[in-house]
FISE-258445 format. One record per residue (C-alpha): residue in three letters; z, y, x; residue number from 1. Coordinates in Angstrom, 2 decimals, padded with zeros to 5 digits. Example, Ala and Ser with C-alpha at 12.3 -4.5 7.8 and 13.67 -1.06 7.14 Angstrom:
2
r type = ALA	c3 = 007.80	c2 = -004.50	c1 = 012.30	seq = 1
r type = SER	c3 = 007.14	c2 = -001.06	c1 = 013.67	seq = 2
//
This chain:
282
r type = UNK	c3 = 104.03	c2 = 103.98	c1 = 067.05	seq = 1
r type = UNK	c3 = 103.83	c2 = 100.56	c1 = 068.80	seq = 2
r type = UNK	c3 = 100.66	c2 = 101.01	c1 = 069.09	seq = 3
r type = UNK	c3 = 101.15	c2 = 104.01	c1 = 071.27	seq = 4
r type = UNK	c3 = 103.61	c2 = 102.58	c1 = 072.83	seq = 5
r type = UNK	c3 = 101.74	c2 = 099.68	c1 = 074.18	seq = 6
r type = UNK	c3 = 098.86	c2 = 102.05	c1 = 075.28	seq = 7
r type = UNK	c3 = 101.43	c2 = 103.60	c1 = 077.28	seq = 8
r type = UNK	c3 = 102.51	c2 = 100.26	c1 = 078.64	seq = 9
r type = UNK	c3 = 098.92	c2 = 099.04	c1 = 079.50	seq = 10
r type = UNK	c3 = 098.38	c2 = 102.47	c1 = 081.67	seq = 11
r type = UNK	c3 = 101.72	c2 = 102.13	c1 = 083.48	seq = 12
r type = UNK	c3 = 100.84	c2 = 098.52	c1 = 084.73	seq = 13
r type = UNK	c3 = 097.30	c2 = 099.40	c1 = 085.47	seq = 14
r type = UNK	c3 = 098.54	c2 = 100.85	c1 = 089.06	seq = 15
r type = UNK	c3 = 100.85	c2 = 097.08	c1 = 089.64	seq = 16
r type = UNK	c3 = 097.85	c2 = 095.41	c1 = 088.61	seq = 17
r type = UNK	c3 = 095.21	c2 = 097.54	c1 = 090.92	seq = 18
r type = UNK	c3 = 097.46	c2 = 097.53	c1 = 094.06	seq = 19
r type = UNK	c3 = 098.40	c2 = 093.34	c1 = 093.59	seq = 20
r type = UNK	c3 = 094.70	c2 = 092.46	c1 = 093.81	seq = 21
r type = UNK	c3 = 094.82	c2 = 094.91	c1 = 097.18	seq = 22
r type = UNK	c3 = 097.36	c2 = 093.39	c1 = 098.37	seq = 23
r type = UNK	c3 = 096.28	c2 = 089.61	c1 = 097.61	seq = 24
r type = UNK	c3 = 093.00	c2 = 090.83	c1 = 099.39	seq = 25
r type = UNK	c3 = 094.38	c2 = 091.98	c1 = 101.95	seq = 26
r type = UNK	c3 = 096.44	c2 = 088.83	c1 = 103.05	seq = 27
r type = UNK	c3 = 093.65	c2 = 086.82	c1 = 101.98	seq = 28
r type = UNK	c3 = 091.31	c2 = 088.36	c1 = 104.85	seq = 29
r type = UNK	c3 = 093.98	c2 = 088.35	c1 = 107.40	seq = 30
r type = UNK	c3 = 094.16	c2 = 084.29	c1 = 106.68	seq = 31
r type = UNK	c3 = 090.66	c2 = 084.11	c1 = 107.11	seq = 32
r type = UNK	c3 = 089.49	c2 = 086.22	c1 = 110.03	seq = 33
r type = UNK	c3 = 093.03	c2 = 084.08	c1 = 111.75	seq = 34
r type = UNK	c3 = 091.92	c2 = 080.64	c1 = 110.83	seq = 35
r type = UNK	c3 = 088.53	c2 = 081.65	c1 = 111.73	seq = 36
r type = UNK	c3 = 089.32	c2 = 083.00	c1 = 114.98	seq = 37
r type = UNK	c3 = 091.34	c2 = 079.79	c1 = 116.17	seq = 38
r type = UNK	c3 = 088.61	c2 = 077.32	c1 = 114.91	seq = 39
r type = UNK	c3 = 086.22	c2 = 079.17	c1 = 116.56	seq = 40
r type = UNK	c3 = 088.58	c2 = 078.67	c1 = 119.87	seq = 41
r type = UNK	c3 = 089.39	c2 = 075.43	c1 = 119.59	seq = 42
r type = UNK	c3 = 085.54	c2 = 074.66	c1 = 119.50	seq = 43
r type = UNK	c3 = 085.15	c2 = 077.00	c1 = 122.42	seq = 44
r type = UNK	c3 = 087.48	c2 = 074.29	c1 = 124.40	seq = 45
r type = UNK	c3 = 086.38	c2 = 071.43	c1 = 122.96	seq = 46
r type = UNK	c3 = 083.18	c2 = 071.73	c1 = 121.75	seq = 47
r type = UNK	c3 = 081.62	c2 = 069.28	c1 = 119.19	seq = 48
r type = UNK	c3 = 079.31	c2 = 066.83	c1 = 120.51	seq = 49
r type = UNK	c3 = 078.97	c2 = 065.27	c1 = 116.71	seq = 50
r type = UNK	c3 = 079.06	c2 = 066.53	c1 = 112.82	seq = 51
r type = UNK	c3 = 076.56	c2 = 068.33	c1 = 110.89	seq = 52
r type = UNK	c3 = 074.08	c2 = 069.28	c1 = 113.35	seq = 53
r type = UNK	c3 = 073.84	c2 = 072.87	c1 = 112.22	seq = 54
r type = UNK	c3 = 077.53	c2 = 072.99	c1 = 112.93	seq = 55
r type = UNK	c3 = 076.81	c2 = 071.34	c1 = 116.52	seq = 56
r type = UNK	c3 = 073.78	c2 = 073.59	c1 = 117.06	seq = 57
r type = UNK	c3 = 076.12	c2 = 076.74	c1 = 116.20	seq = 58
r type = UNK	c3 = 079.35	c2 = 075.79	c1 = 118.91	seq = 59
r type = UNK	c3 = 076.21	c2 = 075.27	c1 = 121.21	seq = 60
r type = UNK	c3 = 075.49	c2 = 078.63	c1 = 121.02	seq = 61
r type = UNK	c3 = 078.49	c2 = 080.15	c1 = 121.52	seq = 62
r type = UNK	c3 = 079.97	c2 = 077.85	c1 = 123.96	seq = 63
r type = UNK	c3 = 076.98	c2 = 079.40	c1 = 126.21	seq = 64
r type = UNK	c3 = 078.76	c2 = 082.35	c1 = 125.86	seq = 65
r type = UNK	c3 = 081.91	c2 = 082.00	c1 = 126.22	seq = 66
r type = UNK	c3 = 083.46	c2 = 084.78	c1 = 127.99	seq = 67
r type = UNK	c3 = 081.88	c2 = 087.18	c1 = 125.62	seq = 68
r type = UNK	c3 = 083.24	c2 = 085.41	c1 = 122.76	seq = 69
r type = UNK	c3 = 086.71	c2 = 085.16	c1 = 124.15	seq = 70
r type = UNK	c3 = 086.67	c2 = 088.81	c1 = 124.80	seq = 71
r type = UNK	c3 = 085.65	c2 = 089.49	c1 = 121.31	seq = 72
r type = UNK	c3 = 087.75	c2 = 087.17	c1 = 119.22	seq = 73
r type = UNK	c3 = 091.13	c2 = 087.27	c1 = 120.73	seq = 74
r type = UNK	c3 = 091.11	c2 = 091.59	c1 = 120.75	seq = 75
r type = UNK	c3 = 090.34	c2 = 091.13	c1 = 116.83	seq = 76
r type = UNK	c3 = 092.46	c2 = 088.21	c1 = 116.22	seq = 77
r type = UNK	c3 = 095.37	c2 = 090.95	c1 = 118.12	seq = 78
r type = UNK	c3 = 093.80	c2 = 093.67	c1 = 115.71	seq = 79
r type = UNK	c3 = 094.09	c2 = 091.51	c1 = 112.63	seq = 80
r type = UNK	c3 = 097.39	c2 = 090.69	c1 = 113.05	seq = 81
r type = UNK	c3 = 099.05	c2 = 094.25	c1 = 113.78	seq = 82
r type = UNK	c3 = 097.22	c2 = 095.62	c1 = 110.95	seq = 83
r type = UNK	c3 = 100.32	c2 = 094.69	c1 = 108.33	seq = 84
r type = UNK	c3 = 102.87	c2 = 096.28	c1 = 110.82	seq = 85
r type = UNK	c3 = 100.68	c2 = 099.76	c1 = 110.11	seq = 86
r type = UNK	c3 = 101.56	c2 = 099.40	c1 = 106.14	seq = 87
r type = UNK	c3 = 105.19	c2 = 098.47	c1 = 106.77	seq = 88
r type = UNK	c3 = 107.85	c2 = 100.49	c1 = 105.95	seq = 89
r type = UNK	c3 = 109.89	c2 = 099.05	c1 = 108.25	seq = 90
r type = UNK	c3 = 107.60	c2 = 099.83	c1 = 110.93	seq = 91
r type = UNK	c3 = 105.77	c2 = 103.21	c1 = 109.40	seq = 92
r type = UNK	c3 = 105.41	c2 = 105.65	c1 = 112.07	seq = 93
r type = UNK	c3 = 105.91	c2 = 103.17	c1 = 115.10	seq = 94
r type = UNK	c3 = 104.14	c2 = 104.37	c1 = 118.18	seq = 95
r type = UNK	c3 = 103.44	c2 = 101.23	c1 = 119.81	seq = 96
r type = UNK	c3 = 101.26	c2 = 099.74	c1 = 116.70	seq = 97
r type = UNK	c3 = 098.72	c2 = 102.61	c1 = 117.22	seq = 98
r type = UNK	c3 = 099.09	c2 = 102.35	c1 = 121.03	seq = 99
r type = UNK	c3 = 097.79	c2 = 099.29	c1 = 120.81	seq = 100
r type = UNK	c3 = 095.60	c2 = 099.06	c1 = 117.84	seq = 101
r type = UNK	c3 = 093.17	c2 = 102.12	c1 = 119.02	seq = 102
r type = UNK	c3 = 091.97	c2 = 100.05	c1 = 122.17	seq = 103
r type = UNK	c3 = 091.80	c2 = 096.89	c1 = 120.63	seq = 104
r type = UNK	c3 = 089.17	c2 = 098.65	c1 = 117.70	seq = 105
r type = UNK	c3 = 087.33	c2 = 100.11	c1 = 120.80	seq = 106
r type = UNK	c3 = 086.90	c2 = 096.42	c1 = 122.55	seq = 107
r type = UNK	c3 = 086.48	c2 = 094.86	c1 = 119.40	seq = 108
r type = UNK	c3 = 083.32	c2 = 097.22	c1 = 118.66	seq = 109
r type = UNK	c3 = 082.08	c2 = 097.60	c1 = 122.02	seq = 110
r type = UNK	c3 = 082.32	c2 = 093.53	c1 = 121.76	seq = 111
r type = UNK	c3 = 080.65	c2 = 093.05	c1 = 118.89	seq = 112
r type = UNK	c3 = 077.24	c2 = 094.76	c1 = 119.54	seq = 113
r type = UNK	c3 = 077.33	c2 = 092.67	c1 = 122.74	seq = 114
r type = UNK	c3 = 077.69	c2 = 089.78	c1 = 120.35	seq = 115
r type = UNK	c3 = 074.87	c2 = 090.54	c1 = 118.38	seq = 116
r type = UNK	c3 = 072.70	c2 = 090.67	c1 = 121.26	seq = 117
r type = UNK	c3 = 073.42	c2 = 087.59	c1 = 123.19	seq = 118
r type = UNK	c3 = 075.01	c2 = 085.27	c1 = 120.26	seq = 119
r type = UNK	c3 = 073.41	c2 = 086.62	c1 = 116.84	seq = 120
r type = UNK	c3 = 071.89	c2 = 083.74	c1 = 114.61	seq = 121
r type = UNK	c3 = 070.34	c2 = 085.62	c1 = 112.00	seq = 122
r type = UNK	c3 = 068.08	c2 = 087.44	c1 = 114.09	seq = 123
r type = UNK	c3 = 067.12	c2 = 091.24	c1 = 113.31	seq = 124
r type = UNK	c3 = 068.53	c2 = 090.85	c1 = 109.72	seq = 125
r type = UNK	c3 = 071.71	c2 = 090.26	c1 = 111.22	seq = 126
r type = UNK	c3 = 071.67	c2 = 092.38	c1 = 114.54	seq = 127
r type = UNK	c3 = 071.01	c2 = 095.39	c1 = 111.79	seq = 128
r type = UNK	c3 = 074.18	c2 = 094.74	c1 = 110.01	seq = 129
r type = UNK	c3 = 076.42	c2 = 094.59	c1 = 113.20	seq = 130
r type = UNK	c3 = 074.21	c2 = 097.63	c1 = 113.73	seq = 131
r type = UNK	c3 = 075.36	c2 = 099.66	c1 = 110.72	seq = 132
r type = UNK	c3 = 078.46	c2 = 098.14	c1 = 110.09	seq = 133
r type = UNK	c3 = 080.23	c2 = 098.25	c1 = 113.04	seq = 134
r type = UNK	c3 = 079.08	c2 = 101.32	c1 = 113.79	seq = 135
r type = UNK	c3 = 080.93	c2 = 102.62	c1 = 110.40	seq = 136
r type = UNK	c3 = 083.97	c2 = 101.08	c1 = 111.87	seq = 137
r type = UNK	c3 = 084.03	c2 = 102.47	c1 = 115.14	seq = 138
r type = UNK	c3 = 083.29	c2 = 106.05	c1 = 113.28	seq = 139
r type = UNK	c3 = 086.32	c2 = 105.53	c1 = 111.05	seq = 140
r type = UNK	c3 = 088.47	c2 = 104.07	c1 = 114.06	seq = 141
r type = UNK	c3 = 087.66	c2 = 107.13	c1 = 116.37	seq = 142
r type = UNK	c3 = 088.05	c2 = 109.84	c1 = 112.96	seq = 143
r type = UNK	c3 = 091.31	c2 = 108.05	c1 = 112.61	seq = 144
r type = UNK	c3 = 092.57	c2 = 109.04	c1 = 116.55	seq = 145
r type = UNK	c3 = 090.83	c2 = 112.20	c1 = 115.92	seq = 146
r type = UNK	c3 = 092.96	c2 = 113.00	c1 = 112.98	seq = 147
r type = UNK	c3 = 095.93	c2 = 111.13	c1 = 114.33	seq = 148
r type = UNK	c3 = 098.28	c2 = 114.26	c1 = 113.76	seq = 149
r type = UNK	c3 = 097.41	c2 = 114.58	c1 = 110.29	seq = 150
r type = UNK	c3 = 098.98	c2 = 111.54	c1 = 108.78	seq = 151
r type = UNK	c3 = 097.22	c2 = 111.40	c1 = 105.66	seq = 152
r type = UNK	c3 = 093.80	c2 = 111.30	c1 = 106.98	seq = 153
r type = UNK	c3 = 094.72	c2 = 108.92	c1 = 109.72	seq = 154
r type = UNK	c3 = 095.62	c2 = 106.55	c1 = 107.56	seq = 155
r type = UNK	c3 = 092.87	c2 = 106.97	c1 = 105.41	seq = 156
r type = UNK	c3 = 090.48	c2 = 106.35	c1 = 107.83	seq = 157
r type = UNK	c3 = 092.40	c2 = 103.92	c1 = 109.40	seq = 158
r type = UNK	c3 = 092.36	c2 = 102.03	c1 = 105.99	seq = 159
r type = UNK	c3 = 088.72	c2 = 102.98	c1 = 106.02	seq = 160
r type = UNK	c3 = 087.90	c2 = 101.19	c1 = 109.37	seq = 161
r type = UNK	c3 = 090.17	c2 = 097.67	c1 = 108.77	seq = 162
r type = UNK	c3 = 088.60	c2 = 097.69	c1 = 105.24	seq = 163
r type = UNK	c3 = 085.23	c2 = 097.52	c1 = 107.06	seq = 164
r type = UNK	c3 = 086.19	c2 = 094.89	c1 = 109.59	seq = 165
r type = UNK	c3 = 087.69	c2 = 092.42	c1 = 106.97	seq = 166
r type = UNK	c3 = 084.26	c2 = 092.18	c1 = 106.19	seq = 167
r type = UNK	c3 = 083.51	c2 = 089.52	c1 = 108.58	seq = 168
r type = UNK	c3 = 086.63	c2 = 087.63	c1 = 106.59	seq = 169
r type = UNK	c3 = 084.64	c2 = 088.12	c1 = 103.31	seq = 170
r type = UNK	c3 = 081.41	c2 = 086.75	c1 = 105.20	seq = 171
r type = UNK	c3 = 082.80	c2 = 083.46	c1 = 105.84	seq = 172
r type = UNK	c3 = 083.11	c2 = 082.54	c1 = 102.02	seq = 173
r type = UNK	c3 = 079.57	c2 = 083.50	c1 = 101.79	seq = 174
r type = UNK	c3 = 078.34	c2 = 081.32	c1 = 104.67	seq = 175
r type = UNK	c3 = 080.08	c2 = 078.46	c1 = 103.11	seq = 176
r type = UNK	c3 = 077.94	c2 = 078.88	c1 = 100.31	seq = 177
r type = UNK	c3 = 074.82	c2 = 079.02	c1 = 102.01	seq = 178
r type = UNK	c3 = 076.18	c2 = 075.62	c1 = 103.90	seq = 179
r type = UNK	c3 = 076.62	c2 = 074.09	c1 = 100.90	seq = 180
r type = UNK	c3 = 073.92	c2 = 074.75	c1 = 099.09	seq = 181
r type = UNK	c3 = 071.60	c2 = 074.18	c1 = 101.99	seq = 182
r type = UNK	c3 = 070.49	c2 = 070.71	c1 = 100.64	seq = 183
r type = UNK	c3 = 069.05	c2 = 072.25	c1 = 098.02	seq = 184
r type = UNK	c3 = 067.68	c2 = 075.55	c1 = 099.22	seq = 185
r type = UNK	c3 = 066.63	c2 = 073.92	c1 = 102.73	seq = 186
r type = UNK	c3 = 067.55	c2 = 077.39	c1 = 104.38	seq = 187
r type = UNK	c3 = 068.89	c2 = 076.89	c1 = 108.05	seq = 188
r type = UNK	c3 = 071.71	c2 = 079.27	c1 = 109.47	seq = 189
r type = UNK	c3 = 069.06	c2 = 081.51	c1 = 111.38	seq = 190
r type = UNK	c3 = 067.43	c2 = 082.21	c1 = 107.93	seq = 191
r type = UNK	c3 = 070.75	c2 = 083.28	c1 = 105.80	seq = 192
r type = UNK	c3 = 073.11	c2 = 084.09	c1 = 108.39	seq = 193
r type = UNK	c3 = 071.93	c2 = 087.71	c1 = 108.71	seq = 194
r type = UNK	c3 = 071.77	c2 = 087.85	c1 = 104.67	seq = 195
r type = UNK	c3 = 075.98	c2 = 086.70	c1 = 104.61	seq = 196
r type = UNK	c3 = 076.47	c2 = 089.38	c1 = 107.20	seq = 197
r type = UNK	c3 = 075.22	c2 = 092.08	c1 = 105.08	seq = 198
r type = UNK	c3 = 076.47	c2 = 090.76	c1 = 101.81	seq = 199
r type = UNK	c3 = 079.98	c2 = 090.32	c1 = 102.85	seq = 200
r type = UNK	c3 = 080.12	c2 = 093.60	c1 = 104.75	seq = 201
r type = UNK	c3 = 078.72	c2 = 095.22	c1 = 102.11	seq = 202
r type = UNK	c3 = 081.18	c2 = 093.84	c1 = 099.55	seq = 203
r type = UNK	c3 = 084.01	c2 = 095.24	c1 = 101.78	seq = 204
r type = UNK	c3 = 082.60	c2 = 098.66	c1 = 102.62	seq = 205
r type = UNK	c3 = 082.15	c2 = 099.55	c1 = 099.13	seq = 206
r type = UNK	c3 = 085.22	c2 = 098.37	c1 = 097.99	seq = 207
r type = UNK	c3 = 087.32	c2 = 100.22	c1 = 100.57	seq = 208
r type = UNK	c3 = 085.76	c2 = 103.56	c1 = 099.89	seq = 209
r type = UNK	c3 = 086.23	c2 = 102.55	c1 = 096.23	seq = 210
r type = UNK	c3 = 089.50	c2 = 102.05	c1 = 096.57	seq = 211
r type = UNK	c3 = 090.34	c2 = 105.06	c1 = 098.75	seq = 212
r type = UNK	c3 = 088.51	c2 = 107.29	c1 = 096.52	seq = 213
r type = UNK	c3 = 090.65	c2 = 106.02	c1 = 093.42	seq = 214
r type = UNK	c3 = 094.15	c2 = 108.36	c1 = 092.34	seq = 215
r type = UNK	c3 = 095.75	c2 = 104.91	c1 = 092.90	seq = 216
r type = UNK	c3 = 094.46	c2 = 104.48	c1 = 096.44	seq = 217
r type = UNK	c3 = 094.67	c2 = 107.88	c1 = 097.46	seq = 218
r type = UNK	c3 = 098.72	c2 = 108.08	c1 = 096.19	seq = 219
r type = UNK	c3 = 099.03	c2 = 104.69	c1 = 098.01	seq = 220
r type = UNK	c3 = 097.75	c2 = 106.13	c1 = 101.32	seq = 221
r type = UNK	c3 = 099.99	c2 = 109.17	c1 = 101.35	seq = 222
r type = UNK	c3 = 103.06	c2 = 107.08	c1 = 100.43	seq = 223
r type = UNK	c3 = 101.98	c2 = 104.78	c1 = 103.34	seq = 224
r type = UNK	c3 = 101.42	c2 = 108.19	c1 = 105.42	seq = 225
r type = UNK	c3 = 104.31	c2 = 109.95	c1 = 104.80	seq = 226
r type = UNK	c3 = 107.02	c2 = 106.99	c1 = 104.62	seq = 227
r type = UNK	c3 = 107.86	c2 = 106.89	c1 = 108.48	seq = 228
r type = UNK	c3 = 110.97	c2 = 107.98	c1 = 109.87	seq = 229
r type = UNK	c3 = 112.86	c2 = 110.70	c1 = 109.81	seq = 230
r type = UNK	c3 = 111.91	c2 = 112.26	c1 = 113.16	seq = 231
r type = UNK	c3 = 107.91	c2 = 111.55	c1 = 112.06	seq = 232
r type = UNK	c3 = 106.32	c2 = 115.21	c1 = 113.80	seq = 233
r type = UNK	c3 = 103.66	c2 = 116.54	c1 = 110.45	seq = 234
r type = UNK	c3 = 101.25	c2 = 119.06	c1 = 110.41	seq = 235
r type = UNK	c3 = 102.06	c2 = 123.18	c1 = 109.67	seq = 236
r type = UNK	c3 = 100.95	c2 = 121.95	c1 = 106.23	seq = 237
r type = UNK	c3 = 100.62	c2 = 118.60	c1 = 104.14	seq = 238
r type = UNK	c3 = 099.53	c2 = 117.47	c1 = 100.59	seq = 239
r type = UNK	c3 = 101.14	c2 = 114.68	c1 = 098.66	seq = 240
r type = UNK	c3 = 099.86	c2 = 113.45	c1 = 095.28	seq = 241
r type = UNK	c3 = 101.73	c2 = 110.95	c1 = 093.67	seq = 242
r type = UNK	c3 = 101.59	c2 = 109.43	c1 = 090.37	seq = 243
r type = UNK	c3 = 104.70	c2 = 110.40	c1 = 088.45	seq = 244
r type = UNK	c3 = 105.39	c2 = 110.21	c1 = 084.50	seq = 245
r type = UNK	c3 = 105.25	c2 = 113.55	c1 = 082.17	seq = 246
r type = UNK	c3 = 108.60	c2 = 114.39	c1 = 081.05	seq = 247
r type = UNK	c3 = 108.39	c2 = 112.89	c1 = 077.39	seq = 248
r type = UNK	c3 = 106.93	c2 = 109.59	c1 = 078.88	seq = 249
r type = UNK	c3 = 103.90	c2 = 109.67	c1 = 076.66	seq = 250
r type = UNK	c3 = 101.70	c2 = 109.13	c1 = 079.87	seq = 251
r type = UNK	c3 = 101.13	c2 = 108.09	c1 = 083.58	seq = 252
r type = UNK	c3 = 099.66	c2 = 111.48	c1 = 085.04	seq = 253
r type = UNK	c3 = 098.32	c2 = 112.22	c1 = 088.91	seq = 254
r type = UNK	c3 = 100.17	c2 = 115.55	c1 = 089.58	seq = 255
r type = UNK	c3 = 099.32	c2 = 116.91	c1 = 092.76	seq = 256
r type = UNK	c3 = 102.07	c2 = 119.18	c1 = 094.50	seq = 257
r type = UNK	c3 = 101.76	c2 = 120.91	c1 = 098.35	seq = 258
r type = UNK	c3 = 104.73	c2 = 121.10	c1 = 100.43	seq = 259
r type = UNK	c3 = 104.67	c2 = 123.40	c1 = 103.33	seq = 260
r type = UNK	c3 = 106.85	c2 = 122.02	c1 = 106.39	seq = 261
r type = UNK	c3 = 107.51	c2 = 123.95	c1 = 109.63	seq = 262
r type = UNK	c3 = 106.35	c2 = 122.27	c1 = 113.04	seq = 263
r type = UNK	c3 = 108.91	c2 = 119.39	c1 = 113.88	seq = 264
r type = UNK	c3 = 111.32	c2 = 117.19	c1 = 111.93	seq = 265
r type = UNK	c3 = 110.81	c2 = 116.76	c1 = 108.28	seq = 266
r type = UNK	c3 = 114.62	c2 = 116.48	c1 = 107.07	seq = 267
r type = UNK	c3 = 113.81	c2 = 115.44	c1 = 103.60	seq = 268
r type = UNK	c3 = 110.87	c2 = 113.21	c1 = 103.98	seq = 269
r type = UNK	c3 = 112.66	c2 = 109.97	c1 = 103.27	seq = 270
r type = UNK	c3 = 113.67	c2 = 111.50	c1 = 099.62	seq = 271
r type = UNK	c3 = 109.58	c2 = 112.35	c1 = 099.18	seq = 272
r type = UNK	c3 = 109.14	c2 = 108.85	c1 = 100.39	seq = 273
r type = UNK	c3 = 111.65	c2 = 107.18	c1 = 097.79	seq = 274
r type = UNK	c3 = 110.37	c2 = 109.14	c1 = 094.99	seq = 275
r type = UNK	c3 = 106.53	c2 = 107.72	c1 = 095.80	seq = 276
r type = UNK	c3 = 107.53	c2 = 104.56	c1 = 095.67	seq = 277
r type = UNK	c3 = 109.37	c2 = 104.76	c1 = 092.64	seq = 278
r type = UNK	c3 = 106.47	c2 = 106.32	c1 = 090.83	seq = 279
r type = UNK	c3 = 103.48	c2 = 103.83	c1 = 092.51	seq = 280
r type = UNK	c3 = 104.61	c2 = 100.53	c1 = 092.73	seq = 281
r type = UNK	c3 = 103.50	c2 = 098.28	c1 = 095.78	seq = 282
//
């Protein structure tokens, strides 16, 4: 019997465990892609004229191109930082965070393969993975304002698309490593820089679509989805899954249920919204 009982235990923390390490992620990157944006201003305005010199060769390179950086960096840096608001309940369903986080994708993408033409240090190796990768994101980011009426799949693609540019965030960890171990290897930045690119990008794009694709992820997205106001405008016709407990509390099942709404207000959606987040914990 307590045996069972801690079995049951173990599966009811699994989802608290899953969506901490999310969560921890997800700040993490946002820290990142932040502190990396600023340094990479501050060396913009005052660029080093000492230090490592692959550090001094790299400001040299961008400094050259400095408009194009600016315009790249500061529209993510603004991306980056709205991307909590779109997860908060306090702000689910705000018009003004998509209003302003739809443009800033587009320059951010349109930026980026501009980048990787005039600033990219790795070469082919790394013009690919701009290539692929932002390419994925501006796919997701355009699905997601294709599908913005549908709030389910919005927010699953928008998930999709920020999951995919928190790459570069998981990139930078990856360059360190390269810079450190450089006395050893004797690789230079044009030789591994393209190689971070695709590993951290990589790491992120398969994680996301992990992620999504898991009964935790996909319950988390519809409780994100579907947790806006009261006066949130839905589909004819929505599907919420949720993970909720059998009624002699033996297990944690996914029990999928569809609710069929007429055009316009949703009076009860708060109540669906409470009893998601009772059921998945943040």
């Amino acid at each position: 019997m307590a045996a069972n009982t801690s079995t049951r235990t173990a599966e009811l923390e699994r989802p608290a465990r899953s969506l901490s390490w999310v969560r921890i992620g997800f700040w993490i990157s946002i820290v990142i892609a932040a502190a990396a944006v600023i340094r990479r201003v501050v060396a913009l305005g005052h660029p080093a004229t000492s230090g490592p010199p692959q550090m001094v060769a790299l400001d040299a390179v961008f400094v050259s191109h400095k408009a194009l950086t600016l315009a790249h960096i500061l529209p993510a840096l603004a991306f980056v930082a709205l991307t909590p608001f779109l997860y908060s309940r306090r702000f689910a369903g705000a018009r003004w965070v998509e209003q302003f986080i739809f443009p800033l994708g587009a320059v951010v993408g349109a930026t980026a393969y501009a980048m990787s033409i005039n600033t990219s240090i790795g070469g082919w190796l790394e013009r690919s993975a701009v290539l692929l990768f932002n390419t994925l994101f501006l796919y997701s980011l355009a699905r997601a304002w294709q599908l913005r009426h549908e709030a389910s799949l919005k927010m699953e693609w928008m998930t999709r698309a920020i999951g995919i540019l928190f790459g570069i965030a998981t990139t930078r960890p990856v360059m360190g490593i390269f810079f450190a171990t450089s006395p050893l290897t004797h690789l230079q930045p044009s030789q591994f820089f393209g190689i971070a690119f695709w590993i951290g990008f990589s790491i992120n794009t398969v994680a996301v679509e992990w992620w999504l694709r898991s009964r935790y992820g996909r319950a988390k997205v519809e409780q994100f989805a579907y947790s806006g106001p009261r006066d949130f405008v839905a589909p004819a016709s929505c599907r919420h899954r949720w993970l909720r407990q059998s009624a002699d509390g033996s297990a944690a099942r996914e029990q999928a249920r569809s609710f069929e709404f007429p055009q316009g207000r949703l009076p009860a959606l708060h109540e669906l919204s409470l009893r998601s987040s009772q059921t998945v914990p943040l």
